[in-house]
Every structure is written in structure tokens, then in C-alpha cells.
C-alpha positions as CSV (number, residue, x, y, z in Angstrom):
1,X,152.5,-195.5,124.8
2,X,151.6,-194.6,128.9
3,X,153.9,-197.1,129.7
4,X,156.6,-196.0,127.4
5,X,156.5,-192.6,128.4
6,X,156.4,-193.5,132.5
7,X,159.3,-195.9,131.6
8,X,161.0,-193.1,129.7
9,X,160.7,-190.1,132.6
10,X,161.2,-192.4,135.4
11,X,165.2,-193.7,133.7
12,X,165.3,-189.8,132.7
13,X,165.3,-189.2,136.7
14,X,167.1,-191.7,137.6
15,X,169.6,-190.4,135.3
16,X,169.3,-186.8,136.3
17,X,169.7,-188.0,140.0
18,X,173.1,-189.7,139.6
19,X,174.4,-187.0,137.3
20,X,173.5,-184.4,140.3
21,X,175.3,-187.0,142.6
22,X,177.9,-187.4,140.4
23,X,178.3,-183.5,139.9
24,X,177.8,-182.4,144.1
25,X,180.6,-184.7,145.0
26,X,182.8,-183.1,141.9
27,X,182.2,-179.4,143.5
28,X,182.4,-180.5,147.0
29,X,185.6,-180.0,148.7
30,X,187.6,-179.3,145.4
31,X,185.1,-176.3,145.9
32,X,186.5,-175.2,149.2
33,X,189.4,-172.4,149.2
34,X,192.4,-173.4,150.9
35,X,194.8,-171.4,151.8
36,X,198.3,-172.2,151.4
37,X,201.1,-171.5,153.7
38,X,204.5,-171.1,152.2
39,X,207.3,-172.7,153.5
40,X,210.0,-171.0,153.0
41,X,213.4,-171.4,155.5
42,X,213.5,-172.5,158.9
43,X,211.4,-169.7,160.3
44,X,208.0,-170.3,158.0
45,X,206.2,-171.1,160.8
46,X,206.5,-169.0,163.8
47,X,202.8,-169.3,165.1
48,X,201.9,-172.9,163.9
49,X,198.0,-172.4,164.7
50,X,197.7,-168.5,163.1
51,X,196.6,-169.3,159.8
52,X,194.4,-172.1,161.1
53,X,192.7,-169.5,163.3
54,X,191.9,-167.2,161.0
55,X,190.6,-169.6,158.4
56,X,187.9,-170.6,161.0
57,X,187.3,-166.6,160.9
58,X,186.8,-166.4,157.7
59,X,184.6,-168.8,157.6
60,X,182.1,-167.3,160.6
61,X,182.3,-164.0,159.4
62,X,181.8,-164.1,155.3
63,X,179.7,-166.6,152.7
64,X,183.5,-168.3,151.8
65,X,183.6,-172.1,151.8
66,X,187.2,-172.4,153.3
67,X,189.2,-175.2,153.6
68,X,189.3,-175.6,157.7
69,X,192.8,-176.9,157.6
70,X,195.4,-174.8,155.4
71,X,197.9,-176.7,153.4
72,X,201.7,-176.2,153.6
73,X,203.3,-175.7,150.2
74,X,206.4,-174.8,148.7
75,X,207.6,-173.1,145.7
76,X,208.7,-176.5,143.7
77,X,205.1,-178.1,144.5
78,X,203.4,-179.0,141.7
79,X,200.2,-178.2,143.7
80,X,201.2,-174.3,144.3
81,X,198.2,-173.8,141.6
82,X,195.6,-175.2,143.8
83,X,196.3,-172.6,146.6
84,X,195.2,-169.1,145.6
85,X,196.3,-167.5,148.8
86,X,199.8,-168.0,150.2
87,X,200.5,-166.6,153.5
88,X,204.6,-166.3,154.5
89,X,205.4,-166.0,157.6
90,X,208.5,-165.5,159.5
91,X,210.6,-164.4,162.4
92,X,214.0,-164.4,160.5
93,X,216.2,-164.2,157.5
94,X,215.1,-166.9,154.4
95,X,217.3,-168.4,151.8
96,X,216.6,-167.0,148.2
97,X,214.7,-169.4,146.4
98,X,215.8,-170.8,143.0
99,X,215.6,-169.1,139.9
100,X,213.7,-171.5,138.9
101,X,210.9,-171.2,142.1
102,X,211.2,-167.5,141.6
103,X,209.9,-167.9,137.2
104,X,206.9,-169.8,139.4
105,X,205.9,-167.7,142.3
106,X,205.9,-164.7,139.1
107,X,204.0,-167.0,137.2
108,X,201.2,-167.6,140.4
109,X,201.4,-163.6,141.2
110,X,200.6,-162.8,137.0
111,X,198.2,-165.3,136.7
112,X,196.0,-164.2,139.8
113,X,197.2,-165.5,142.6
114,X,198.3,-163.5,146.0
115,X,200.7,-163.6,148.8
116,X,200.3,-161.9,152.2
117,X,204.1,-161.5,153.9
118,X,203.3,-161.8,157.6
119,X,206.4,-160.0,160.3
120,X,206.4,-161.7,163.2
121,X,210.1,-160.4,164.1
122,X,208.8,-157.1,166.1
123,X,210.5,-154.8,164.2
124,X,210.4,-152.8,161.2
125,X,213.9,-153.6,159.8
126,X,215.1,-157.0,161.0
127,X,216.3,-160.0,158.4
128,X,213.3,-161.1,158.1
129,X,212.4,-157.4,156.3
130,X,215.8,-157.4,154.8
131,X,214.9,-161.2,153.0
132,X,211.1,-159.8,151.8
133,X,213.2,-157.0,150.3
134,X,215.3,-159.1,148.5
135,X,213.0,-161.9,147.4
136,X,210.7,-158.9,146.0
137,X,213.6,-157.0,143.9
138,X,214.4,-160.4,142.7
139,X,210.7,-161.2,141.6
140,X,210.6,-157.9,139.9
141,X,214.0,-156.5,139.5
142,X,214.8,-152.6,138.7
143,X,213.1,-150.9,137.1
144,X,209.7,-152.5,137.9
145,X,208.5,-151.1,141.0
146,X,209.2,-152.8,144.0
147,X,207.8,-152.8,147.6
148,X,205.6,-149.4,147.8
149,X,203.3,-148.0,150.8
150,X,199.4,-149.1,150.2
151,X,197.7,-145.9,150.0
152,X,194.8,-145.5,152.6
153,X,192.0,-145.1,150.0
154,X,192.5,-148.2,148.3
155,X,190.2,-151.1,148.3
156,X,192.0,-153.6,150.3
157,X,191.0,-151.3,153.3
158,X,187.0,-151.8,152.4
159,X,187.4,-155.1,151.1
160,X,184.8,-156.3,153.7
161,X,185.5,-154.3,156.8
162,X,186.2,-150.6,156.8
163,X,189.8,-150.1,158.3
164,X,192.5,-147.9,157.7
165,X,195.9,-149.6,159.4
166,X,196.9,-153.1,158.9
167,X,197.2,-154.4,163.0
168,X,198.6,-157.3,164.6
169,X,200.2,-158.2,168.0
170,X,202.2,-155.5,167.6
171,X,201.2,-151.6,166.2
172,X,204.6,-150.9,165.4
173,X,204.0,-149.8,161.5
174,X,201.4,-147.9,160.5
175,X,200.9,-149.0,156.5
176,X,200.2,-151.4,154.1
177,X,203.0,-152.5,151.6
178,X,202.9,-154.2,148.8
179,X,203.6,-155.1,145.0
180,X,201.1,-153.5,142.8
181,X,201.1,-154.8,139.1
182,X,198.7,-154.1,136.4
183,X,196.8,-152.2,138.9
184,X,196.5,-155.0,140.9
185,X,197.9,-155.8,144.7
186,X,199.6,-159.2,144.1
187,X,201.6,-158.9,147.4
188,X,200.7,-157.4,150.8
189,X,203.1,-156.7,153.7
190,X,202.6,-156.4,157.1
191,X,204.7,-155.8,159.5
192,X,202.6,-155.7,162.6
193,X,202.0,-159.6,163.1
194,X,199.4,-160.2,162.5
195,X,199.9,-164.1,163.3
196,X,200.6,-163.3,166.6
197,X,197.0,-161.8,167.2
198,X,195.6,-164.8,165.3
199,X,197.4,-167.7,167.2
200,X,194.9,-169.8,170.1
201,X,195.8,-172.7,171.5
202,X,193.9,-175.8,171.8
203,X,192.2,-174.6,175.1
204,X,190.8,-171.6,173.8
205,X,193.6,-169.4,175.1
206,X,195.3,-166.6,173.1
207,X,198.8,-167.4,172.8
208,X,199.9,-163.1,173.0
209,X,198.8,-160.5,174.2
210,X,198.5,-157.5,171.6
211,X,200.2,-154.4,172.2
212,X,199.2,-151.5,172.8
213,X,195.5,-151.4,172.8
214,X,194.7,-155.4,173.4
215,X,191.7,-157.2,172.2
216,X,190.3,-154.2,170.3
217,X,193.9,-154.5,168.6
218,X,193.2,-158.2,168.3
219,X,190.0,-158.2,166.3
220,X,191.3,-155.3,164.1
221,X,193.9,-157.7,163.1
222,X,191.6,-160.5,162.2
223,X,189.8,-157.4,160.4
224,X,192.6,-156.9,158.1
225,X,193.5,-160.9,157.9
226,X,189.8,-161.2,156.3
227,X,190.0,-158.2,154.2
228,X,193.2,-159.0,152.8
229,X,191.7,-162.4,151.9
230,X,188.2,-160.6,150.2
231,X,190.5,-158.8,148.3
232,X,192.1,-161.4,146.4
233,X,188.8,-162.8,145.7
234,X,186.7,-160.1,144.5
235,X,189.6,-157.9,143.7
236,X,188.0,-154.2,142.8
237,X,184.8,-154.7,143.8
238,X,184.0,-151.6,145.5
239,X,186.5,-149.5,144.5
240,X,183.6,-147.3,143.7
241,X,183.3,-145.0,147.0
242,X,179.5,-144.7,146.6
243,X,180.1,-148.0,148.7
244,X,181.8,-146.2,152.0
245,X,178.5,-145.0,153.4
246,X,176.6,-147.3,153.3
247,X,178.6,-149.6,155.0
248,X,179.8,-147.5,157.5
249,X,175.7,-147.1,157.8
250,X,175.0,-150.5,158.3
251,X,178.0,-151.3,160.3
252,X,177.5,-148.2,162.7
253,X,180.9,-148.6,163.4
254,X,184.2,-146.5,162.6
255,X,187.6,-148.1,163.2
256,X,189.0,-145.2,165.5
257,X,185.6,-144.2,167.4
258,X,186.1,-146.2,170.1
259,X,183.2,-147.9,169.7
260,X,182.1,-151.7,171.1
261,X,183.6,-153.9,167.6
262,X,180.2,-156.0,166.5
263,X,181.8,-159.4,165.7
């Protein structure tokens, strides 16, 4: 009976050992978010090594697992799913995509997923603005709301850091747009580019300078990169303003004070 109940726990363990193996290689980098970057026209990609940049960010600054290397996706992919962030960017007008891609990106933005629309033209009404316009009244035609300014109480701006302007390389906007549907951001606009702050070269070097206010400008917009990114993972979380102090207590730190930024 000794024998049979050694025999017995020791081919439990065993088994409980290989089902543990069996279940940490199942979560591991299916467990990782990736971010996806959508390719859409010949201008998707106007700072090739942004995205990757700012994923590494992510990954210093928060608890996310990320995905080190962000995937490029398209509308038609039957992998769009898999990528619960898209990130378009662009310099320039984009073709309309199909009616059919459109029923899918409005499937992804119902079903939870979220797309940041990046500027990189340097201006606030170029044909790259002029296509986000478009491709937005054709997700949600009249009379849904379209495109609407991001007030500065809402939670997107306390996601993780306390902010109150979306920054890039450039401050040539000073809010936030987006799609809001069931109470809920599913799109985010900026117009700053905030790419262009992101992008580093393989030698460490910034590929731009940011304009006006320079590095300070620079970590703001990796700020509002990682908030925008909390957001669509916790959603509402601290909606609640009984949150706002004590951040701003433990971060010592107010976005306009001029202060040193603690990285």
C-alpha cells in the first residue's frame, strides 16, 4: 500500500509537471501584446522604427508583456483579430478601403479593439487629415458622430501618466480627437506626430528634433504614446478622480511645471 501510494504521487507529479510545461509554453508568447501597424496606402510608414520604439517603452515603463517587434497588418488579414492595437500612420492621402475592409475594421472597433491615427504631415489640414476624415464618416456615416475633440478631463489623459495635450515632433495641435462609441474611445487622433518623436535609429540617435520645446516635448510624446496604449487596455479604470491626487502625489510631477520628467 506505501508503495502504491509513492507510485501513485510520484506519476501524479510527473503529470502535474508536464501539464505546467505544456500550459507555460501555451501562454507564452501568444501571451505577449502586439501591436499592429496598419498598412494602409503608400505612406503607412513614414517613420519605419516609431512604433518599434515605443513598444520597447512600453515595456520599461509599465507591467505589459509586449511583443518587441510589431506586426504589419492590413484590413483583409485574417490575423487583424490578434492585434488589439492598430497604429496608422501617415504623411499623405490613402485610398478608401473596401466596403468590405471597412464591415471589418467596424467589426475590430465594436468588438474592443482600438486605433491610434498618427499625423506625420505637419499640419493640421493636409490629405493625410482630409483621408482620416473620410475613412471615419465612412466607418460611421451621418448621423453617428464622427471625429469629435477629446475633452481634457477624460481618462485617456490619466491612463498612466497625468497629461493634458497629446505631443509629438511637432506642437502644432493642441487636442485629442477621436471616435467615441458606447462611451468608449475606439479611435484616437493626433496630429502632432508623435512617430516622429518616437523614431531612433540603430545607433541610438533620434531621427528629429521636436519642436518647440525639444526633449521635454519628446518624452511627453512617448507619455501620451503609453497612455493611449493603457487606455485600451484597462479602458475606465480611473475615471474616478479620487485617483488624480494621489498620483500627482507620488509622481511629484505636473506636466506644465517645468519640472525635471522622472523617466
Amino acid at each position: 500500500m506505501t508503495w502504491s501510494r509513492r507510485r501513485f504521487l510520484s506519476q501524479s507529479l510527473a503529470a502535474l509537471a508536464l501539464l505546467y510545461s505544456q500550459r507555460a509554453r501555451a501562454i507564452g508568447p501568444s501571451s505577449l501584446l502586439t501591436i499592429g501597424q496598419l498598412e494602409l496606402g503608400q505612406g503607412w510608414q513614414p517613420h519605419p522604427t516609431a512604433l518599434r520604439r515605443l513598444v520597447r517603452e512600453v515595456d520599461k515603463r509599465t507591467s505589459i508583456e509586449v511583443n518587441p517587434t510589431p506586426a504589419t497588418v492590413t484590413l483583409a488579414s485574417d490575423t487583424l483579430h490578434e492585434t488589439p492595437i492598430l497604429y496608422l500612420a501617415g504623411d499623405r492621402e490613402f485610398p478608401m478601403p473596401s466596403e468590405q475592409e471597412i464591415a471589418r475594421l467596424r467589426r475590430f472597433l465594436t468588438f474592443g479593439g482600438f486605433l491610434i491615427i498618427d499625423s506625420a504631415e505637419g499640419r493640421v489640414d493636409g490629405a493625410f487629415d482630409a483621408s482620416v476624415k473620410q475613412l471615419v464618416e465612412t466607418l460611421y456615416p451621418p448621423p453617428s458622430t464622427g471625429l469629435e475633440i477629446i475633452s481634457k478631463k477624460h481618462v485617456v489623459y490619466r491612463s498612466f501618466y497625468l497629461l493634458d495635450k497629446p505631443l509629438g515632433r511637432l506642437a502644432i495641435s493642441s487636442v485629442l480627437e477621436g471616435v467615441v462609441r458606447d462611451e468608449r474611445l475606439v479611435i484616437a487622433y493626433v496630429k502632432n506626430d508623435m512617430g516622429g518623436a518616437w523614431a531612433r535609429d540603430d545607433f541610438g540617435n533620434w531621427e528629429f528634433q521636436c519642436q518647440p520645446d525639444g526633449e521635454t516635448q519628446r518624452q511627453l510624446s512617448f507619455r501620451m504614446g503609453i497612455n493611449l496604449i493603457m487606455y485600451a487596455l484597462c479602458l475606465d479604470y480611473k475615471t474616478d478622480q479620487v485617483h488624480v491626487d494621489f498620483i500627482m502625489r507620488r509622481r511629484q510631477w505636473r506636466p506644465n511645471d517645468g519640472a525635471e520628467i522622472p523617466e
